[in-house]
matplotlib code that plots the C-alpha trace (Angstrom):
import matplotlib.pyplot as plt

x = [51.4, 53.6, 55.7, 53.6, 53.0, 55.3, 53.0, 52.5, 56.0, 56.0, 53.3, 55.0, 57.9, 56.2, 54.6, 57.4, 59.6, 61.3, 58.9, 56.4, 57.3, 58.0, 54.8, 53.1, 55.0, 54.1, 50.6, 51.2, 51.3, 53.4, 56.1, 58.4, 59.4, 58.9, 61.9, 61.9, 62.9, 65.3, 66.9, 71.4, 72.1, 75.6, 78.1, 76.5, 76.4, 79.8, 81.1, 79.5, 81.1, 84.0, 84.5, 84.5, 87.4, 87.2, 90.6, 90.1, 87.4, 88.0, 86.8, 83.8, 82.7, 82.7, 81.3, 78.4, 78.4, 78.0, 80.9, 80.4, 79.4, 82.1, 81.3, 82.3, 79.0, 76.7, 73.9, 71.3, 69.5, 71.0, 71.6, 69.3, 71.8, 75.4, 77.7, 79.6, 82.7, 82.8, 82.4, 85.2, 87.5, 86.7, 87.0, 90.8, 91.8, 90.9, 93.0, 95.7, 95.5, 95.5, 98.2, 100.4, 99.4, 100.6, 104.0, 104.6, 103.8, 106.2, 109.3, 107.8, 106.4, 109.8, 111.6, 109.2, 109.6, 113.1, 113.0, 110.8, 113.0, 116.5, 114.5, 116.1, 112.7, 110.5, 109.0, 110.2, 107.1, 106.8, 110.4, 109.5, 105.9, 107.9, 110.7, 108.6, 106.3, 109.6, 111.0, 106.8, 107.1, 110.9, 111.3, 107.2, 105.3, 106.2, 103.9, 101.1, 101.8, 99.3, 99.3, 97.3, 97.1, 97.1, 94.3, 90.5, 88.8, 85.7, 82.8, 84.1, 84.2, 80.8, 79.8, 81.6, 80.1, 76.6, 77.4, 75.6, 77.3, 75.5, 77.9, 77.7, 76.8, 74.2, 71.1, 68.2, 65.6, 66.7, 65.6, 68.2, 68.1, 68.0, 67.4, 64.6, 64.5, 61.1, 60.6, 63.3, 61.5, 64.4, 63.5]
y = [6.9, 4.4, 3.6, 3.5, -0.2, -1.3, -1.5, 2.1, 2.9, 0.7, 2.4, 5.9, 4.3, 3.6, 6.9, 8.4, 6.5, 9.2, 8.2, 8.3, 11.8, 12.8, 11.9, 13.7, 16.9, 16.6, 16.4, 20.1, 18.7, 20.5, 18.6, 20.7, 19.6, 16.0, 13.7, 11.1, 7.2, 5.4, 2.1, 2.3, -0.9, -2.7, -0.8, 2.1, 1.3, -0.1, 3.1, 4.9, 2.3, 3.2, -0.4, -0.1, 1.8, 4.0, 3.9, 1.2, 2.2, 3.8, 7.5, 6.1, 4.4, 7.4, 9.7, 7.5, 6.7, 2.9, 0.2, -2.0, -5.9, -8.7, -9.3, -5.6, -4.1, -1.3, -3.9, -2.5, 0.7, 4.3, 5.6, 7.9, 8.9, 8.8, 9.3, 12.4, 9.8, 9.3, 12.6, 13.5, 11.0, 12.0, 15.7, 14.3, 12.7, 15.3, 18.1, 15.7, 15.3, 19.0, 19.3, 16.6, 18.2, 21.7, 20.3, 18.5, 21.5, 24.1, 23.3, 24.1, 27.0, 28.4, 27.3, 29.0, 32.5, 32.4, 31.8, 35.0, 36.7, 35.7, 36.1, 39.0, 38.6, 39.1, 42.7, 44.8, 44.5, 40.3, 40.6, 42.9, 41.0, 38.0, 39.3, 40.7, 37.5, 35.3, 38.5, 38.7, 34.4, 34.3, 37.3, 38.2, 41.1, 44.0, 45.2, 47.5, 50.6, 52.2, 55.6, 56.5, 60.7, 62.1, 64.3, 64.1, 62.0, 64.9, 62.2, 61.9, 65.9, 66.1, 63.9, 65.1, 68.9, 67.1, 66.4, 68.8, 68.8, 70.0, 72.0, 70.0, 73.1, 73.9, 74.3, 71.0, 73.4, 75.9, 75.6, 74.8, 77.4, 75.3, 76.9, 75.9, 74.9, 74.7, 78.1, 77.7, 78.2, 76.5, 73.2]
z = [-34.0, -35.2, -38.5, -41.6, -42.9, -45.2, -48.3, -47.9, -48.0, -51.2, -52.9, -51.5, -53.7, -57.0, -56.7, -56.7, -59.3, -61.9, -64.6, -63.0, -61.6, -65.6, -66.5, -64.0, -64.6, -68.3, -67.5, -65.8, -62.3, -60.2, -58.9, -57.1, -53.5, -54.2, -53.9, -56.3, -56.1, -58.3, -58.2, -58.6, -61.0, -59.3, -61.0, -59.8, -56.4, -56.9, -58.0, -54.9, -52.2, -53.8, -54.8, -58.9, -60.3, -62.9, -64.2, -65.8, -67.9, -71.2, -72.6, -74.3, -70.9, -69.0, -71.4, -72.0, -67.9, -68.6, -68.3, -72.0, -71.4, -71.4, -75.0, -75.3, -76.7, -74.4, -72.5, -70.7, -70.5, -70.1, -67.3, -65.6, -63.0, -63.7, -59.9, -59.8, -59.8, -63.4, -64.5, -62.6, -63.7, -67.2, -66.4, -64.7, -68.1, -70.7, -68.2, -68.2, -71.8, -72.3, -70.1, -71.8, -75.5, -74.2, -73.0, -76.2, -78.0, -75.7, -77.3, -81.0, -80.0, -78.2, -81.2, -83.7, -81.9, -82.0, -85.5, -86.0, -83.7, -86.0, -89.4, -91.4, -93.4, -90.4, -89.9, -87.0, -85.5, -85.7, -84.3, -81.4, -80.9, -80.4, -78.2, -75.8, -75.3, -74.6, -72.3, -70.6, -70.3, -69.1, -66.8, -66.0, -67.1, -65.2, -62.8, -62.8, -60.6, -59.2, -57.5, -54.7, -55.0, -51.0, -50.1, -49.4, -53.1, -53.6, -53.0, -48.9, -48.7, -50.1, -47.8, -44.3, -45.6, -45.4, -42.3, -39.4, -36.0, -32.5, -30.0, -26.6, -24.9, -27.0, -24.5, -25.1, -25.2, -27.4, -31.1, -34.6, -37.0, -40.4, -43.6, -45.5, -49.4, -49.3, -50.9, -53.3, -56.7, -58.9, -58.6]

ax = plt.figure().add_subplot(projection="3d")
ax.plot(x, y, z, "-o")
ax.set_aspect("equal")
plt.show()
């Protein structure tokens, strides 16, 4: 047994091309197990080889998972596949966004509860509320104690009372007394 010809690895191909595989799947063939073939455009397989970079691309790019054409309008079909690469990159952006948004906004914020703080007009309770989030930010919450009580927790007593030991000199052939609760009526 050789290699297969390569026409049947072709037709293996087409048989097995992702539309192909939809269409059979909505006919209510079963398709699990199969592995499906599809063709990476250039960019895509630029992106893989790690030779396209993303950085460059804007928001809309990534989100869509398609680089625009040099006349700057989307050429081309959608992607079927988009690499893991650009989602990440977009995923990178949006945190660093968030993160540059939330150290924009940490001055105002620390201003605004020392305002509430100094207000004579402020209730005790919107003074207080503030105070102790600057004090819980500043100096840390204080720590949970816990306390672990000494002495035997009831479920492991229950459970070493269950527990039936045989003396060592106990003779082999002699017989256990047990108590039966087979003629206990109160069940």
């Amino acid at each position: 047994m050789g290699q297969k010809p390569a026409n049947s690895v072709q037709a293996a191909k087409r048989a097995n091309r992702i539309d192909v595989l939809k269409r059979r799947a909505e006919a209510g063939e079963d398709i699990r197990g199969k592995r499906g073939y599809i063709r990476m455009g250039q960019v895509n397989t630029a992106i893989l080889t790690g030779q396209e970079d993303l950085s460059v691309w804007t928001e809309e790019e990534l989100i869509r998972g398609q680089k625009r054409g040099k006349n700057g309008k989307w050429q081309g079909r959608k992607p079927k596949v988009v690499p893991t690469e650009v989602h990440d990159e977009l995923v990178r952006r949006t945190l660093n966004e968030a993160k540059e948004m939330m150290r924009t906004a940490l001055m105002p914020a620390v201003t605004l509860l020392g305002t509430i703080i100094t207000d004579p007009d402020a209730s005790d309770k919107d003074k207080l509320q503030a105070a102790s989030m600057v004090i819980d930010r500043m100096m840390g919450k204080t720590p949970e104690r816990i306390t672990v009580s000494e002495g035997v927790p009831e479920w492991f007593a229950a459970l070493t009372d269950g527990i039936v030991s045989l003396d060592d000199e106990q003779d082999d052939d002699e017989p256990i007394d047990v108590e039966s609760w087979e003629d206990d009526d109160d069940d």
